[in-house]
C-alpha positions as CSV (number, residue, x, y, z in Angstrom):
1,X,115.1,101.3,108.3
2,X,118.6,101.8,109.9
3,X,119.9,101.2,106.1
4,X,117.5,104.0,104.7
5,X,118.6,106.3,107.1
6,X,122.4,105.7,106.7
7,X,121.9,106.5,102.8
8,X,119.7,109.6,103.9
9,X,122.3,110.5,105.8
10,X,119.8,111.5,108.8
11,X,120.9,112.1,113.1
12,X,120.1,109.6,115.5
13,X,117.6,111.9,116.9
14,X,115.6,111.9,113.8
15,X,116.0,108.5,113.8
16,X,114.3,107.6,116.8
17,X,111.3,110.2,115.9
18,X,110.9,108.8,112.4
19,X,110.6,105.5,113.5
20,X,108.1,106.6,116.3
21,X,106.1,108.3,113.4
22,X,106.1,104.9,110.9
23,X,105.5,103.0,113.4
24,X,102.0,104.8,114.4
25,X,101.8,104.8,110.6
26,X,102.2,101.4,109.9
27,X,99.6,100.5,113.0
28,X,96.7,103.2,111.1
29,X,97.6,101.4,108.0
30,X,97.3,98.5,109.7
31,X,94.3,99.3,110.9
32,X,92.1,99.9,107.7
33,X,93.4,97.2,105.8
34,X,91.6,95.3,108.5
35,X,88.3,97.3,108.1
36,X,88.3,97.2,104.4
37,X,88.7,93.4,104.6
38,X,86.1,93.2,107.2
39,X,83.5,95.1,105.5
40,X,84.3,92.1,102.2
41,X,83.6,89.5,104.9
42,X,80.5,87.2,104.1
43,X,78.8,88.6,106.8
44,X,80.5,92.5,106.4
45,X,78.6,95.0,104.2
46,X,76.5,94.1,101.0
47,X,77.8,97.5,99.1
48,X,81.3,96.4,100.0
49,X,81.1,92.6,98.7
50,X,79.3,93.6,95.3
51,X,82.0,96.2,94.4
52,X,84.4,95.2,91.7
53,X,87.4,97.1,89.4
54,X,84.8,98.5,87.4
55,X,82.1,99.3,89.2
56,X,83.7,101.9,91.5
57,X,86.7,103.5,89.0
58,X,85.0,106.2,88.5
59,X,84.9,106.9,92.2
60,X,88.8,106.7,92.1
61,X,88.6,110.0,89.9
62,X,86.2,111.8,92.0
63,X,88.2,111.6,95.1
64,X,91.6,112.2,93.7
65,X,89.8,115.4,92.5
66,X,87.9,116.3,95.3
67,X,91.5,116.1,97.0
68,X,93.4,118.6,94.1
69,X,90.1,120.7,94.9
70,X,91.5,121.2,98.7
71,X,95.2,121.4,97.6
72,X,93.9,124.5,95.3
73,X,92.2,126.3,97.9
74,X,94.9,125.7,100.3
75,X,92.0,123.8,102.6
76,X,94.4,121.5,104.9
77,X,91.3,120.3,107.2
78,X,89.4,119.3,104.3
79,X,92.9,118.1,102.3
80,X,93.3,115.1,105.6
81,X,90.0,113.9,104.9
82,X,90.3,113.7,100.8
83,X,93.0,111.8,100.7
84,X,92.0,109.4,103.7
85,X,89.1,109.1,100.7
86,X,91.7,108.0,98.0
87,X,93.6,106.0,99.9
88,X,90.8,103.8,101.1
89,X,90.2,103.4,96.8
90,X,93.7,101.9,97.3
91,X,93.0,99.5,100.0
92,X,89.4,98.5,98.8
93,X,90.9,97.7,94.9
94,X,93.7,96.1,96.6
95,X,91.1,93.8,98.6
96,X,89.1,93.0,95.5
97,X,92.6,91.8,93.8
98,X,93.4,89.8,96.5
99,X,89.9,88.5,96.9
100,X,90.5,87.0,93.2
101,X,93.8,85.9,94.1
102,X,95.3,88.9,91.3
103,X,97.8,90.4,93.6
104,X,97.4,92.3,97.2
105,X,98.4,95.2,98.9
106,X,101.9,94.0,99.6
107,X,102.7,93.5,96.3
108,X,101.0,97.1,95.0
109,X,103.3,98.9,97.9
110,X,106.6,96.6,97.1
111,X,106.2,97.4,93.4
112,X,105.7,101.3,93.5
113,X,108.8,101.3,96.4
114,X,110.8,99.4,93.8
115,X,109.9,102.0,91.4
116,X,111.0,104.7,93.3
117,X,114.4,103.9,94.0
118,X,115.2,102.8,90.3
119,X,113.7,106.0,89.2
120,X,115.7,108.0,91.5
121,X,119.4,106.8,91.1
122,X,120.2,110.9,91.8
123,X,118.9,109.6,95.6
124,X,119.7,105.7,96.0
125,X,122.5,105.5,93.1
126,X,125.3,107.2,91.8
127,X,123.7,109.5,89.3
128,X,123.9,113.5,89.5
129,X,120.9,115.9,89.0
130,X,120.7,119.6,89.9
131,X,117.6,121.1,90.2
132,X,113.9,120.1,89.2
133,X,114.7,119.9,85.8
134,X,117.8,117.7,85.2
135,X,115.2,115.1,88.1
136,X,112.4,114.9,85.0
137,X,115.1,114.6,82.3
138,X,116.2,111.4,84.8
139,X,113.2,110.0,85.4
140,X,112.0,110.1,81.4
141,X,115.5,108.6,80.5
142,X,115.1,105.5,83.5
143,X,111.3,104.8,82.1
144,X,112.5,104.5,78.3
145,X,115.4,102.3,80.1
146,X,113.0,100.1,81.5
147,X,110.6,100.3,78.2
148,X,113.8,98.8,76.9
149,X,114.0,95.8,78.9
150,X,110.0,94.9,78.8
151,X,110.5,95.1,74.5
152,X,113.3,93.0,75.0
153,X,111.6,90.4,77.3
154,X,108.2,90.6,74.6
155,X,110.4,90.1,71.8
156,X,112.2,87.0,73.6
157,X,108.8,85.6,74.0
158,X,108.0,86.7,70.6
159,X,104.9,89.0,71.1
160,X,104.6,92.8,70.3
161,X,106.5,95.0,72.3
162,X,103.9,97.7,74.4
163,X,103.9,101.1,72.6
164,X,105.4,104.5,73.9
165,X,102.6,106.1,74.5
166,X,100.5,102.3,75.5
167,X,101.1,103.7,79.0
168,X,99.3,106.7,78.8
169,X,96.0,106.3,80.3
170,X,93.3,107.5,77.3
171,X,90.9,108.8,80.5
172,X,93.4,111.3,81.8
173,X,91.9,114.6,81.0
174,X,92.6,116.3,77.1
175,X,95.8,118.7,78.8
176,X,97.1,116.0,80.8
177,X,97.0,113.3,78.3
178,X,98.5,115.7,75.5
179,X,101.3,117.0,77.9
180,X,102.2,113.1,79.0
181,X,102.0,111.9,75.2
182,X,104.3,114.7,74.3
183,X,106.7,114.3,76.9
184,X,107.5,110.6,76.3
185,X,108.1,111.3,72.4
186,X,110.5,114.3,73.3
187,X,112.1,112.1,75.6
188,X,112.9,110.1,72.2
189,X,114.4,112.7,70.5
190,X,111.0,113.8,69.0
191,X,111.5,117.4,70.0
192,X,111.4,120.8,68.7
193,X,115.0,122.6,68.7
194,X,113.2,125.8,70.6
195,X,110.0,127.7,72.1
196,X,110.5,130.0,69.3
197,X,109.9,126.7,67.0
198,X,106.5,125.5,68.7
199,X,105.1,129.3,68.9
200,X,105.8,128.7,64.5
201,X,103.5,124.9,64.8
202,X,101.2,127.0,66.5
203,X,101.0,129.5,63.9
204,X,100.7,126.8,61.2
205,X,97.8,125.3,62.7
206,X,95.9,128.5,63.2
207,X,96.5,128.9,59.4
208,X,94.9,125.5,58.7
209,X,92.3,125.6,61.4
210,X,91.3,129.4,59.8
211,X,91.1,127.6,56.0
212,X,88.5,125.1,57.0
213,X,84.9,125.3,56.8
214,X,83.2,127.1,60.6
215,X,81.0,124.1,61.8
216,X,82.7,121.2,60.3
217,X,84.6,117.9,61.8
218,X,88.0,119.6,59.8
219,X,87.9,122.8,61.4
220,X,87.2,120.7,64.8
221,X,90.5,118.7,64.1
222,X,92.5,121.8,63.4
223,X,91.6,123.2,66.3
224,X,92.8,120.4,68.2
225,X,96.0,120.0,66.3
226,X,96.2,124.3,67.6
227,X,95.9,123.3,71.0
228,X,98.0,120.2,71.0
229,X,101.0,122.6,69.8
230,X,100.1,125.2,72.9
231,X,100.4,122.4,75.4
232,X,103.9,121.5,73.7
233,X,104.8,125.8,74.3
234,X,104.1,124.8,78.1
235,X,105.9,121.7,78.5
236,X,109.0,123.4,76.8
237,X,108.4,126.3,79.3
238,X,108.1,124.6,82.1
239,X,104.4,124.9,82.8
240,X,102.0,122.2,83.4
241,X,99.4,123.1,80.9
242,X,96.4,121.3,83.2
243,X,97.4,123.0,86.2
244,X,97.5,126.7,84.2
245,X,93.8,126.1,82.7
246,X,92.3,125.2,85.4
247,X,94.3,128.6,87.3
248,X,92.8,130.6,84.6
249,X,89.2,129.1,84.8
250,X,89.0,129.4,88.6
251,X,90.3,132.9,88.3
252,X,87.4,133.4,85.4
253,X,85.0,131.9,88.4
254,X,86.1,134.0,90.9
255,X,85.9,137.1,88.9
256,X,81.9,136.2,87.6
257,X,81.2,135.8,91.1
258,X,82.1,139.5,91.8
259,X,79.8,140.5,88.9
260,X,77.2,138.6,90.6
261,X,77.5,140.5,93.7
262,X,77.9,143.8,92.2
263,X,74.9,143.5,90.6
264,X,73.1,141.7,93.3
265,X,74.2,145.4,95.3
266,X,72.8,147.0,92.4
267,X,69.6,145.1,92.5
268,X,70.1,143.9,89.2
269,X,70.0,140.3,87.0
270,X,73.1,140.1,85.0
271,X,71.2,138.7,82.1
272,X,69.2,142.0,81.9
273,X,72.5,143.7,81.3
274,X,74.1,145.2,78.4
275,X,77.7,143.8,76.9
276,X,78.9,147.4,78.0
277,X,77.7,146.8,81.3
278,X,78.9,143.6,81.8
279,X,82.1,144.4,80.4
280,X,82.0,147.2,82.8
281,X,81.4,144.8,85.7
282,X,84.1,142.8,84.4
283,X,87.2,145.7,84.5
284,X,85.9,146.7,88.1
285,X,86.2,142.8,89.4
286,X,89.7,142.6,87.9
287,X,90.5,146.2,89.6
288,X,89.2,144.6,93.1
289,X,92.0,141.6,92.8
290,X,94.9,144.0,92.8
């Protein structure tokens, strides 16, 4: 701790808080380690024993979810109790490691610290970055360092090193994935020269997407290839493509909801309207979030 804070650089007074604080940390963490082992005991709960890996992945998904859900809306009350729901995926998968002797909560935490300070040699080394940008232009060029060494170590022991994009996990959602995929091949030198050169990819795929057959598995594929080169305008922009479709879909939400009500005032379905009227509908719910 003392040798943390001297590289922080932080006061003696915040010293003596911060320890105060990871101490009470370290006793609540403490704390449900020991109720998630209980609960795997013999005599603990029957749900609990039964689970394995598989069984309760997808759960990991819902609650990280569940937990963006309460970031988006700003929800902090709600936001405590989400991620008390991931974190207790952690500690449960970490129990049904250790219960088949694979590795344990230790080792998960020690691993992901270790990560943290190689990938951060701007913090803990003598690397320079400046800004957000020149951080994720260090942090691609330490993980193709450390792809590096784990090709070298498979080709020592003579098997197939992993693949770039291996790491990418194929369940991440169709944005995501593209956006991660895309990123480690730039970070190779697999890159576009300018913005100005992806909007022209884009444009070439609309050309081939427009030349196949409406209905068929080609035009399908060409529209993917179209929105594969949109997610690359957004990395090269700086946006995060998942996080800017799902701003525009819950913006699309928000505004069909003040349809319904309008029309609910009105004493109207929606379905029995026209286009015109819905459209009409529409332009006044945009008005209202000025």
């Amino acid at each position: 701790m003392g040798e943390w804070k001297a590289v922080a650089g932080g006061s003696l007074a915040g010293l003596v808080r911060d320890t105060a604080t990871l101490a009470d940390a370290r006793e609540a963490m403490q704390g449900l380690v020991e109720t998630i082992w209980r609960l795997r005991q013999p005599d603990g709960c029957p749900w609990d024993r039964e689970q394995t890996h598989a069984s309760i992945a997808k759960n990991m998904i819902e609650e990280a979810y569940e937990a963006v859900d309460c970031i988006e809306a700003d929800d902090i009350v709600h936001l405590r109790e989400e991620l008390g729901d991931v974190l207790m995926q952690v500690v449960l998968h970490a129990q049904i490691a250790a219960d088949a002797g694979a590795f344990t909560l230790e080792d998960v935490a020690n691993d992901i610290n270790e990560k943290l300070i190689r990938r951060h040699p701007h913090v803990f080394g003598e690397a320079a970055a400046d800004g957000a940008d020149e951080v994720l232009a260090l942090w691609d060029s330490v993980k193709v360092a450390e792809k590096a060494v784990k090709d070298e170590r498979a080709a020592s022991a003579g098997e197939r090193p992993e693949g770039l994009l291996d790491g990418v996990p194929r369940a991440l959602p169709a944005l995501m994935q593209a956006q991660k995929v895309s990123r480690k091949a730039a970070a190779l030198g697999f890159e576009w020269e300018s913005v100005d050169a992806v909007w022209e990819k884009v444009a070439e795929e609309r050309a081939e997407y427009e030349r196949e057959e409406p209905g068929g598995a080609a035009r399908e594929m060409e529209f993917g290839d179209m929105l594969f080169a949109l997610v690359n305008v957004a990395r090269k922009d700086g946006i995060d493509a998942e996080s800017a479709l799902r701003a525009s879909t819950a913006k699309f939400r928000a505004r069909w909801a003040a349809m319904e009500e309008a029309a609910f005032e009105q004493g109207v379905a929606l379905e029995s309207l026209s286009t015109d009227e819905l459209d009409d509908l529409w332009d006044r719910a945009k008005v209202r979030e000025v």
